[in-house]
C-alpha positions as CSV (number, residue, x, y, z in Angstrom):
1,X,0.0,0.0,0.0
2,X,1.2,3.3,-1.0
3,X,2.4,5.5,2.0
4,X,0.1,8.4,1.2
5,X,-2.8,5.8,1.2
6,X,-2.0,4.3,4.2
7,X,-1.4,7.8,5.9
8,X,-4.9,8.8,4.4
9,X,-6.4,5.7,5.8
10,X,-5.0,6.0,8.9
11,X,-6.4,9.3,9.6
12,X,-10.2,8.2,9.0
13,X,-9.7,4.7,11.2
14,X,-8.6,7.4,14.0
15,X,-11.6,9.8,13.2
16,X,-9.7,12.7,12.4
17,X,-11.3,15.7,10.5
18,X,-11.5,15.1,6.8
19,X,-10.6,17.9,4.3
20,X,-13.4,20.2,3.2
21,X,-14.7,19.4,-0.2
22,X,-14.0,20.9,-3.3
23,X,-17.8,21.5,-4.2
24,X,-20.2,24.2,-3.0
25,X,-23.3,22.1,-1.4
26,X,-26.5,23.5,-2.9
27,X,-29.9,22.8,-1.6
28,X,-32.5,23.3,-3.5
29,X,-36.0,23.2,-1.7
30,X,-37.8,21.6,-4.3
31,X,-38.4,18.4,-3.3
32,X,-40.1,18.0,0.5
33,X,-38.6,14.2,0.8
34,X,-35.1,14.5,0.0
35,X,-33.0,17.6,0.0
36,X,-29.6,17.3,-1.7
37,X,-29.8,13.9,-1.9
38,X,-30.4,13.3,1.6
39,X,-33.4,11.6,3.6
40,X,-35.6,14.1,5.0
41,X,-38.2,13.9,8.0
42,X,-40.9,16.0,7.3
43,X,-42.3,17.6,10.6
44,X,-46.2,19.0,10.0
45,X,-46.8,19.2,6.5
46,X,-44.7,22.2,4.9
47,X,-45.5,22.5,1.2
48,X,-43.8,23.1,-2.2
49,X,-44.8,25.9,-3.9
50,X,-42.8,28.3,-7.1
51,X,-40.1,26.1,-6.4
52,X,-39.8,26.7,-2.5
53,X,-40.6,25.2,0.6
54,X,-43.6,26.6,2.5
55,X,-43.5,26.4,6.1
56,X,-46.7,27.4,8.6
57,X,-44.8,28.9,11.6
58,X,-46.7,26.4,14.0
59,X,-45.7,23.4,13.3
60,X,-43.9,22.8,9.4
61,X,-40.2,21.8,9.7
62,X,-37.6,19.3,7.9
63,X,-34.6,17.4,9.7
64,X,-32.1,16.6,6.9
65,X,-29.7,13.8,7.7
66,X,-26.6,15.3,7.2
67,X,-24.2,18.1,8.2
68,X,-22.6,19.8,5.2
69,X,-20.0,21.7,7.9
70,X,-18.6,18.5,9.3
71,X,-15.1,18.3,9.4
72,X,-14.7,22.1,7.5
73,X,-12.3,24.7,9.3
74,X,-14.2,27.5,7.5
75,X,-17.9,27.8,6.0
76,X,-19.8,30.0,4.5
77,X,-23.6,29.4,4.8
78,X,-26.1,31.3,2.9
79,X,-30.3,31.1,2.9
80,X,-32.4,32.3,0.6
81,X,-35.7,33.1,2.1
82,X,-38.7,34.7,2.5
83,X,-40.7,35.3,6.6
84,X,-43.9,36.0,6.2
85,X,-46.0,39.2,6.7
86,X,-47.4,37.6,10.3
87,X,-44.3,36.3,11.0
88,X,-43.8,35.1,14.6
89,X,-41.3,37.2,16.9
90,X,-38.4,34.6,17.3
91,X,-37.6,32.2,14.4
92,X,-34.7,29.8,13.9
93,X,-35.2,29.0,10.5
94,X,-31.6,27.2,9.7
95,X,-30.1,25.1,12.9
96,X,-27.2,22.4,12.1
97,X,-26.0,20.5,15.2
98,X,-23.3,17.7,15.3
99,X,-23.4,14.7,17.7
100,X,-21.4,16.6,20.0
101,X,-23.9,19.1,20.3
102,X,-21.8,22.1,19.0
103,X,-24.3,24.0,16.4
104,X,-25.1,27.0,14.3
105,X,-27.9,29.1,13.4
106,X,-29.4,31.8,11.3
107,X,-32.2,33.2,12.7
108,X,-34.9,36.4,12.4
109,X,-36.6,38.5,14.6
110,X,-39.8,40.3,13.9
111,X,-40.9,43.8,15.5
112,X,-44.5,43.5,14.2
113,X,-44.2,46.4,12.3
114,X,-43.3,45.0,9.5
115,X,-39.5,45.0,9.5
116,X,-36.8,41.9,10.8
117,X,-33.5,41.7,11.9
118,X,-30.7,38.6,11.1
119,X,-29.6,36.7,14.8
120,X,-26.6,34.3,14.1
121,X,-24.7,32.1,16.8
122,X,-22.1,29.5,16.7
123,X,-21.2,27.6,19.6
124,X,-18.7,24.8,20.0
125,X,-19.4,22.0,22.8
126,X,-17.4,23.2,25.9
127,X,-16.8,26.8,24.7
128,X,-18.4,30.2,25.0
129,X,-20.6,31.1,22.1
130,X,-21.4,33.9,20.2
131,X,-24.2,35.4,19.1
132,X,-24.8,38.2,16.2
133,X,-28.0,41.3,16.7
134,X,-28.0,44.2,16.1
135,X,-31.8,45.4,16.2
136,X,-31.2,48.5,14.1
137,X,-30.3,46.9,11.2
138,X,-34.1,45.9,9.4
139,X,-35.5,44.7,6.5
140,X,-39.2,44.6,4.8
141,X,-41.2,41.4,5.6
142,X,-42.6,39.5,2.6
143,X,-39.9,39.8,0.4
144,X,-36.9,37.3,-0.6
145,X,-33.5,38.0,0.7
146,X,-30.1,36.4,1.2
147,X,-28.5,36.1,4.0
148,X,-25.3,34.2,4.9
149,X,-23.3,33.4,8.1
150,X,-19.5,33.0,7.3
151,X,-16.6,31.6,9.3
152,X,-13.0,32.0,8.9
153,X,-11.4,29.9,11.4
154,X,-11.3,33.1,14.2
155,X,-14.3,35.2,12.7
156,X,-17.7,34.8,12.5
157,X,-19.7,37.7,10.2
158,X,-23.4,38.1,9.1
159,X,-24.4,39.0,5.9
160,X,-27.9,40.3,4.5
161,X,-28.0,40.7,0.7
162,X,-24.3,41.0,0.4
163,X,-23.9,43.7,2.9
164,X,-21.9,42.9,6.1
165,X,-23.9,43.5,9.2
166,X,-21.9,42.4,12.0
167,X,-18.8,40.2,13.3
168,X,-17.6,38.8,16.5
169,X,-14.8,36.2,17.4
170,X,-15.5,32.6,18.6
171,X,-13.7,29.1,18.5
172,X,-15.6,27.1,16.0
173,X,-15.5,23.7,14.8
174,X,-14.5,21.8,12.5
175,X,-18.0,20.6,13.5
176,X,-19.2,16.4,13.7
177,X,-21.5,14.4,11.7
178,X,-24.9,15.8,12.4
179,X,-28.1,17.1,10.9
180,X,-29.9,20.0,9.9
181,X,-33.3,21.6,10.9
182,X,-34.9,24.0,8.1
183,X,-37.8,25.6,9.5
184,X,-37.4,25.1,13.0
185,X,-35.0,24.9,15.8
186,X,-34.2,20.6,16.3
187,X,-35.6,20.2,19.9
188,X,-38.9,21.8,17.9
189,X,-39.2,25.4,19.3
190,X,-39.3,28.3,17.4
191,X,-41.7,27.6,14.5
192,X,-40.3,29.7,11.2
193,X,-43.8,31.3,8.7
194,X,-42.5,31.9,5.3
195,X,-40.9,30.6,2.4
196,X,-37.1,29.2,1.9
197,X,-36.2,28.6,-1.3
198,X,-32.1,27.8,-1.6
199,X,-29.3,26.8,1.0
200,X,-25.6,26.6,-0.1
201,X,-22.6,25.4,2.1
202,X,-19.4,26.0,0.8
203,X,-16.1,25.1,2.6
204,X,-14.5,28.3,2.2
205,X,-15.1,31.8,3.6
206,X,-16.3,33.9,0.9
207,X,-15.4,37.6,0.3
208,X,-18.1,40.1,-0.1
209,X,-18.1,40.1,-3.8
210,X,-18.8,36.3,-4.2
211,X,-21.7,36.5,-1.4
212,X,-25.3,35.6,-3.3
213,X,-27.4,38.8,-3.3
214,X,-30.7,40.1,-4.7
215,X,-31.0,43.3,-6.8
216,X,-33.4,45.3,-4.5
């Protein structure tokens, strides 16, 4: 067996972290049962619709059985979505957790006048973690936006349409084997209304000009 093989090998029989992939993951909501190719549970009965996934802020979610992050040193998440008009106040629309526990999400608040603000966290099991708010930073409900969450190893910075919002050190990761929650927080709190059409994982952090945005 060659050395770099065996080496290679070695590594995963000891359950070290494997290398990120080359490949942006892209999830496209389109199908309710499988999302990139992985088994879904389907929580309440969200609903395809334009190409999106519909969920009813009471009681819609999906658990996909897998964790795009695991074993990545730096991510860069982004959502495309939608909250509803009558949105709830607290919504945890993206959560991925690892076996471990450690997890991140992405996550709106609602005033009721209309407007939301982007709440990120990262937390690694054992460590302090971070959150990211800042309440005067608000956008129109009931219209489509991207926002991203993006890691580099040290820093952790939110994103809405493009435009950087906030940043904060943590330790992060690389994150387990786990799964990931669209719709709702895991243990089922939380309950997102609205619409999520696209989620993309890729295993780098991205500068500002590669960030997916919307012409507003």
């Amino acid at each position: 067996m060659a050395l770099g093989l065996w080496v290679g090998l070695g590594g995963i029989l000891r359950g070290e972290e494997k290398a990120p992939a080359a490949e942006v993951v892209v999830w496209r909501l389109e199908n309710i049962g499988k999302v990139g190719g992985n088994a879904v549970e389907v929580i309440g009965a969200p609903k395809i619709v334009d190409g999106a996934a519909i969920f009813d802020g009471v009681k819609d979610g999906l658990l996909v059985g897998a964790n795009p992050l695991a074993g990545w040193r730096e991510f860069t998440i982004e959502v495309l979505f939608r909250p509803a008009d009558d949105a709830p106040a607290e919504q945890r629309f993206l959560h991925v957790q690892d076996t471990a526990t450690s997890r991140a999400l992405i996550e709106t608040r609602v005033d009721g006048t209309g407007s939301w603000w982007l709440d990120t966290y990262l937390m690694k099991v054992g460590k302090e973690g971070r959150p990211l708010i800042d309440p005067k930073k608000k956008h129109p409900i009931g219209r489509w936006h991207w926002v991203a969450l993006r890691y580099d190893g040290k820093i952790m910075t939110h994103f809405v349409n493009g435009e950087k919002e906030r940043e904060g050190s943590v330790e992060f990761g690389p994150m387990l084997d786990g799964r990931v929650s669209l719709g709702v927080r895991q243990n089922r709190v939380h309950w997102f209304k609205g619409a999520i059409r696209e989620v993309r994982f890729t295993p780098l952090a991205l500068a500002e000009d590669k960030l997916q945005r919307l012409k507003l």
